[in-house]
N, C-alpha and C positions, 0 to 999 in steps of 0.2 A: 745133710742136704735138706733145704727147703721140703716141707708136704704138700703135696695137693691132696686137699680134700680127705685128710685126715691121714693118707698114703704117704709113706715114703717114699720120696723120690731117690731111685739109684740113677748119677752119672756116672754113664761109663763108655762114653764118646767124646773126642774132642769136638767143639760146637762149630769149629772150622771145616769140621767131614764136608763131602760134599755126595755123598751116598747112605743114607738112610733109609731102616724099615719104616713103617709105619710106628710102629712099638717104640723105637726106638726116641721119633723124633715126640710124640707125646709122654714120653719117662721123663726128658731130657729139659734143665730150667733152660731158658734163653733169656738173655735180660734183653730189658727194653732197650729201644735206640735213642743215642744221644746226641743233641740237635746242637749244632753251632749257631742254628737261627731255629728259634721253635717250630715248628712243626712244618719245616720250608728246607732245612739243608742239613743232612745227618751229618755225623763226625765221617771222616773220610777223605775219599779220594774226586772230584768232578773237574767236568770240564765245562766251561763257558765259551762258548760260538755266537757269533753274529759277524753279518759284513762291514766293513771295511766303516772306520770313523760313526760308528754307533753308539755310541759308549760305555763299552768292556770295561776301557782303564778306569772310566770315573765312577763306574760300578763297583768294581773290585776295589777301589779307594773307599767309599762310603760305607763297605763291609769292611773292610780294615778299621777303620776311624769306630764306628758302632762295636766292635768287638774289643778294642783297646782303650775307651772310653767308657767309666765306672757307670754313665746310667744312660747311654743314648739306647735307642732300638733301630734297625735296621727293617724299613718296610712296614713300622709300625708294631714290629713281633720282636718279644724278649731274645735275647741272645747269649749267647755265652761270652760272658768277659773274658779280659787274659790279654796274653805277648801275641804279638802278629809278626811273621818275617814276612816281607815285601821285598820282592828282588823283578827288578825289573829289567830288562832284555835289550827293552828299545828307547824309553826315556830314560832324562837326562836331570839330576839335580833339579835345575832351573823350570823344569818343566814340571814337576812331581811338587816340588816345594809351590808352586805358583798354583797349584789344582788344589793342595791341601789349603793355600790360605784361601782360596776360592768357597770351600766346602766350609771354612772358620774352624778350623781341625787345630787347635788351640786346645784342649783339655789333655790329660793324659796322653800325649804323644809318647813319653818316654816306654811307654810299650808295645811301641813300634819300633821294630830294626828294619831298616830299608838299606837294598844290597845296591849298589850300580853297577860294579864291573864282572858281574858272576860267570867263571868259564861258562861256555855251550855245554850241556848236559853230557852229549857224547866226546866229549873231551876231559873230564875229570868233575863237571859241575856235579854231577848226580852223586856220584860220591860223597864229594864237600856235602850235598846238601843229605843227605842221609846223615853223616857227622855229624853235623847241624843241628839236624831233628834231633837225633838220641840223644845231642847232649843239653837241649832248653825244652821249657816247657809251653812248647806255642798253641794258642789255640786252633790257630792258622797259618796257613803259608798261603801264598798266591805269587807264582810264574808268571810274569807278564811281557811277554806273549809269553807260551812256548816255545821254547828255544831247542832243537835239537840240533 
């Protein structure tokens, strides 16, 4: 293990606990957090709210497009390239393809998969989509809306 400060560091917690000593938690490396948009959205799990016809969808498309596109930046701020699954709930082909040529989303799309007809999550979609996850390397996923 890594030293601090000329110290050996003994791990011997999983970094997941969620009860620690003191002791424990300065013995213990943590690695840094890793940002799907630099210093604005870690790797993970969030959620995006806003009222009704704001623009959620054409948000989550312009973070899509930025992340599956080799040099665009999202907001101005570097991000993590890669595959994106886009599955969307409530739009439609026609709609989704009409917002992308709107944006000029024209570069690297091929790493984009976009779902249309994904079951409701509590009917078998969650599943599929865990499937999914484990078996590509996405940088991203985005639900649109939440479907339960």
């Amino acid at each position: 293990m890594a030293s601090k400060k000329g110290k050996e560091i003994k791990q011997t917690k999983d970094i997941k606990s969620s009860s620690w000593t003191a002791k424990e938690l300065l013995d213990v490396e943590i690695p840094e957090v890793s940002f799907v948009v630099n210093e604005l959205l870690p790797q993970g799990m969030f959620w995006m709210s806003a009222g009704k016809k704001i623009g959620k969808s054409y948000l989550a498309l312009q973070l899509m497009v930025a992340i599956a596109s080799k040099n665009k930046k999202f907001l101005g701020r570097d991000v993590k390239h890669g595959k994106v699954l886009y599955i969307s709930f409530e739009d439609n082909p026609r709609r989704v393809r009409r917002r992308l040529m709107a944006m000029k989303a024209l570069d690297n799309t091929q790493n984009i998969e976009i779902e249309f007809n994904w079951k409701p999550l509590n009917k078998g979609g969650f599943e599929e989509l865990k499937v999914r996850l484990s078996k590509n390397n996405y940088v991203l996923c985005i639900l649109d809306t939440w479907a339960w």
